[in-house]
C-alpha positions in Angstrom: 38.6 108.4 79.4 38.2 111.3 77.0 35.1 111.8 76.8 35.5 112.0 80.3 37.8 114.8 80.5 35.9 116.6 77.4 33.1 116.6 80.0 34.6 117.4 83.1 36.3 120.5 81.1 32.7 121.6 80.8 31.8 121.4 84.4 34.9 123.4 85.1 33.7 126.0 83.0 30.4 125.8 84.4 32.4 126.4 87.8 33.8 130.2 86.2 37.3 129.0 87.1 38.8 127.7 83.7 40.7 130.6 81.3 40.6 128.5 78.4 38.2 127.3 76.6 36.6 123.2 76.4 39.9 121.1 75.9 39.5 119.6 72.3 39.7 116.1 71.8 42.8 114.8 73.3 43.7 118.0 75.0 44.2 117.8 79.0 42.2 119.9 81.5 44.1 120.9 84.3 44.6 123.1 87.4 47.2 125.1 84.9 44.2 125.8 82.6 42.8 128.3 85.1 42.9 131.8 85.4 46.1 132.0 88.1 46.8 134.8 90.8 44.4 137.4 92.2 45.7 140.9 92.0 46.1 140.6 88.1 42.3 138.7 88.1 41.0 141.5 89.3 43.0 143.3 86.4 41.2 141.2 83.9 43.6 138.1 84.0 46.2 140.8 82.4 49.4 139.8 83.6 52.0 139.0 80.9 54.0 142.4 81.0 53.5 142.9 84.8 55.3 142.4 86.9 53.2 141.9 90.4 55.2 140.1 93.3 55.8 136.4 93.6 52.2 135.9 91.2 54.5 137.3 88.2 55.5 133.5 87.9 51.7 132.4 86.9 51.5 134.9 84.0 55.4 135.4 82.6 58.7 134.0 84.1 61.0 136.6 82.3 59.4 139.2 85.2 61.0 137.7 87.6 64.3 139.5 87.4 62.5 142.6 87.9 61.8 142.2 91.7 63.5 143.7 93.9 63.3 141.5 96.8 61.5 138.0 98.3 57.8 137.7 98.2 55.3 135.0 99.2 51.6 134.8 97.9 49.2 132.6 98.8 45.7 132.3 97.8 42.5 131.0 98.1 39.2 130.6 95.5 36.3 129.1 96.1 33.2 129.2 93.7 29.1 127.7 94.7 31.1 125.3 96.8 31.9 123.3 94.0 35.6 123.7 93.7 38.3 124.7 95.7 42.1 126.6 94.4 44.4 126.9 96.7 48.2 128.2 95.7 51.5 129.5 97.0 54.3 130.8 95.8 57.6 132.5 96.8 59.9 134.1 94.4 63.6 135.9 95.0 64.9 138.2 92.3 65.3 135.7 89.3 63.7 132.5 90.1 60.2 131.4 91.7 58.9 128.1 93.1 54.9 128.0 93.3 52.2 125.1 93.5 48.3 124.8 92.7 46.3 122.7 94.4 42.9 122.6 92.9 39.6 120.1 94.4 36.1 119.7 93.2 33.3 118.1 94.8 31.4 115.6 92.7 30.7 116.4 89.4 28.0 114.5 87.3 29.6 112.6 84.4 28.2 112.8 81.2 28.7 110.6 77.2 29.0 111.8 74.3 25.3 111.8 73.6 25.2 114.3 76.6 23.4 111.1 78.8 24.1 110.7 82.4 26.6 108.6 84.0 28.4 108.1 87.1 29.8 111.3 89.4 32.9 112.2 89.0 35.4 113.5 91.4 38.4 115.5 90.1 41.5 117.0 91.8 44.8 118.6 90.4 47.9 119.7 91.3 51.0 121.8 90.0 54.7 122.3 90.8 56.4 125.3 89.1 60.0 126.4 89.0 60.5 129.5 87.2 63.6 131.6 86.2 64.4 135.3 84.8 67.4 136.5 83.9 68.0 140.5 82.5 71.2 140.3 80.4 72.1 143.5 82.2 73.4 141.9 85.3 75.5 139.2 83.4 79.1 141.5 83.2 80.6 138.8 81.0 77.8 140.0 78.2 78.1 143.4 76.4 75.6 146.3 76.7 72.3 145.9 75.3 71.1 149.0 73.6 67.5 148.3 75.3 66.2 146.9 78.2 64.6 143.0 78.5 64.4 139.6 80.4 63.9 136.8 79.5 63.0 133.6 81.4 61.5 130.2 81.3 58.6 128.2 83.8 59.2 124.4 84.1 55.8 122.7 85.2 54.9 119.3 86.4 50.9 118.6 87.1 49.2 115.8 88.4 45.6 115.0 87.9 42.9 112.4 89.2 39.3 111.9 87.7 37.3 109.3 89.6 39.9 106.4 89.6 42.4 107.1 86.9 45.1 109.4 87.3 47.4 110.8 85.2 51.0 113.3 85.7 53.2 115.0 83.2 54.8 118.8 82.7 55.1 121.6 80.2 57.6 124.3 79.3 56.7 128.0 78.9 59.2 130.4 77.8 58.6 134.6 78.5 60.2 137.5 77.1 59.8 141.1 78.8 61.1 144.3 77.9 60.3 147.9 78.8 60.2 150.9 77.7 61.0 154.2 77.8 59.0 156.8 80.1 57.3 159.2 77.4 55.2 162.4 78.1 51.7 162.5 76.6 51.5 166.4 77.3 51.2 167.1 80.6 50.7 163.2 81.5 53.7 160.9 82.1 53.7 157.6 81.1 55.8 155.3 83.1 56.5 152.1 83.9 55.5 150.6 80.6 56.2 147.1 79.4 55.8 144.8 76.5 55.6 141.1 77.0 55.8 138.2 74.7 54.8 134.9 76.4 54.9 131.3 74.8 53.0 128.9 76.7 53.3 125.1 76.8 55.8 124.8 74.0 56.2 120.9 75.1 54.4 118.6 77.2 51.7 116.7 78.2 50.0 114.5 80.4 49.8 110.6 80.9 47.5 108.6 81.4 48.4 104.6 81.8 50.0 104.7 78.4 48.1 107.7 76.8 48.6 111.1 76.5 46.8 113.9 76.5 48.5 116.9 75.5 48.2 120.2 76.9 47.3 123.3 74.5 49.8 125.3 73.3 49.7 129.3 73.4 50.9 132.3 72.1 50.4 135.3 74.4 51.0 139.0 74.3 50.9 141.8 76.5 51.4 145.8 77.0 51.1 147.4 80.4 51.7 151.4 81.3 50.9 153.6 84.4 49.3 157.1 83.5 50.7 160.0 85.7 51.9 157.7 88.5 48.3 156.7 89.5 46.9 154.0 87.1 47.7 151.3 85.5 46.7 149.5 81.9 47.4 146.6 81.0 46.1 144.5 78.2 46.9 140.6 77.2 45.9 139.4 73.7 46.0 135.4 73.5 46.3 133.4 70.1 44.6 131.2 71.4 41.5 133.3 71.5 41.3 135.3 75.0 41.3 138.8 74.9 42.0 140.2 78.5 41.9 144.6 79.6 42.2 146.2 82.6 43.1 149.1 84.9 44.8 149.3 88.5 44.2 152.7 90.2 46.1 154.1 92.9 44.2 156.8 94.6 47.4 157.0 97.3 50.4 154.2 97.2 48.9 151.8 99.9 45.5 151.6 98.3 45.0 149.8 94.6 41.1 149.4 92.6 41.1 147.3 89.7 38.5 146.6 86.9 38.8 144.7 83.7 37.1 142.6 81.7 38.2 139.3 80.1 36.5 137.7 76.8 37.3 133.7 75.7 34.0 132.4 74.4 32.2 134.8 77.1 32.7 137.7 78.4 33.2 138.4 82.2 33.7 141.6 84.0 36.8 141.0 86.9 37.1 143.3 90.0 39.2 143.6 93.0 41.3 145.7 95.4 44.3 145.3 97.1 45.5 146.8 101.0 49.3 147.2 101.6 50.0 147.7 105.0 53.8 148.1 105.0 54.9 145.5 102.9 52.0 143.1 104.2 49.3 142.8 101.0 45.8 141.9 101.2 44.3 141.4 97.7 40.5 140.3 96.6 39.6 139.9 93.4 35.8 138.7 92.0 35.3 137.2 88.4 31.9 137.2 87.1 30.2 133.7 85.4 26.8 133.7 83.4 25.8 131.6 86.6 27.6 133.2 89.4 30.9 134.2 90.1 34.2 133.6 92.0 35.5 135.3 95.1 39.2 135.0 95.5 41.6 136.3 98.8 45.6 136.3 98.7 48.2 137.3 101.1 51.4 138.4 100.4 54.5 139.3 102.3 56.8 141.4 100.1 60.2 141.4 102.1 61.4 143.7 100.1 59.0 146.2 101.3 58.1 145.3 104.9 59.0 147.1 108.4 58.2 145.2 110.9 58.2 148.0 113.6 55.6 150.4 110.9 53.6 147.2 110.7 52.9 147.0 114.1 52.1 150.8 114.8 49.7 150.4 112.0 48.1 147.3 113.3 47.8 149.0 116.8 46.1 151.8 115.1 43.6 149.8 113.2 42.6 147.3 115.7 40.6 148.0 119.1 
């Protein structure tokens, strides 16, 4: 059964979609090991002091007490036709519910000695409950002289290779807090954040009387928007990934991102995102030394939507 997972860790990473690298030798791979969301892929998977709708769950709980309203996301990945991620999520200010649902077709087995044997078909799935909490809006606690939240990510996963399968959960916990706007001569910089996530702090995976446990991670983030207009945000992992990258905001409805991501390999992430009133269409691509992946989200931000703008918009844009 290891040797199993060992290799199908490899195919996954062959697929571009894994973050992490190879799972070590009784290490799990699973839909949680993959780079989550698609507005911070396109950012260079930088998303640990960001806050970005109801994706801010994926990358750091504490975030979540920092949106103003409900939002759904949904997304879909799909990479050579070898694999499919599928995900949702909806989030209220201070707690988020999201699953992953991830397929692959078959995928050639192989031993230790790197020879051939049977196919092997591999699915996974997550359920996520996450929680933020800023102290500021508990009265019975006194004034904090600076601002942060802090919040925590329970997740169960379930996981089938070829006839085995296997379930279990992990614990993350996140810590957010911002900072001050400062002016760097005639620039402003706003909105700026630093984020401390720790990922998998318990937890593993089962698998008819084994376990398999999943990696552990420290993570770290900054983020901070450059005279209203674009964004930087960079994520340092113990674990060994290195993530940068930039949002741009030529005018409020419109956002570019770039960025670049580096965890054994380096690939280059790009994307944009259309908000048409509250209604969000994000793509994001990854690169992959043998292709890359194409992702598409949706989101309804609830918080931001006018239903009435929406539909003068729409009228305007189609025929």
């Amino acid at each position: 059964m290891r040797h199993n997972m060992r290799f199908l860790g490899v195919a996954l990473l062959v697929a571009g979609l894994c973050f992490g690298a190879v799972a070590a030798e009784r290490e799990a791979t699973t839909v949680l090991d993959i780079v989550p969301g698609v507005a911070q892929a396109g950012a260079g998977g930088t998303g640990i002091a960001t806050v970005s709708g109801a994706e801010t769950v994926y990358y750091n709980p504490a975030g979540l007490s920092e949106l103003p309203g409900i939002s759904f996301s949904s997304f879909y990945a799909s990479h050579m036709g070898a694999a499919n991620l599928t995900a949702f999520s909806l989030a209220i200010r201070g707690f988020a519910v999201a699953a992953e649902l991830y397929n692959s077709g078959s995928i050639q087995g192989y031993d230790a000695e790197g020879n051939p044997t049977e196919e092997l078909t591999y699915s996974s799935t997550s359920y996520m409950f996450g929680f933020g909490v800023d102290p500021s809006m508990l009265s019975f606690l006194p004034k904090m002289p600076f601002s942060f939240s802090v919040g925590g990510l329970l997740k169960g996963t379930t996981t089938k290779i070829a006839d085995e399968s296997g379930s279990g959960f992990a614990f993350d916990l996140g810590f957010r807090m911002g900072i001050p706007s400062v002016s760097l001569g005639p620039i402003v910089m706003s909105d700026a954040a630093f984020g401390v996530t720790l990922r998998n702090l318990f937890g593993g995976v089962n698998y008819d009387g084994s376990q398999e446990n999943v990696p552990m991670d420290v993570g770290l983030g900054l983020t901070a928007t450059l005279a209203k207009v674009a964004t930087i945000s960079a994520d340092l992992h113990l674990a060994g990934a290195v993530g940068l990258g930039v949002t741009y905001k030529p005018v409020p409805a419109l956002a570019l991102r770039l960025g670049v991501l580096s965890n054994g390999g380096l690939a280059i992430t790009a994307g944009a995102g259309l908000d048409v009133q509250g209604f969000l269409i994000d793509y994001a691509f990854v690169s992959h030394a043998i292709g890359g992946t194409h992702r598409i989200g949706l989101t309804l931000d609830f918080s931001a939507l006018d239903i009435g703008a929406l539909g003068n918009s729409l009228r305007r844009i189609l025929p």
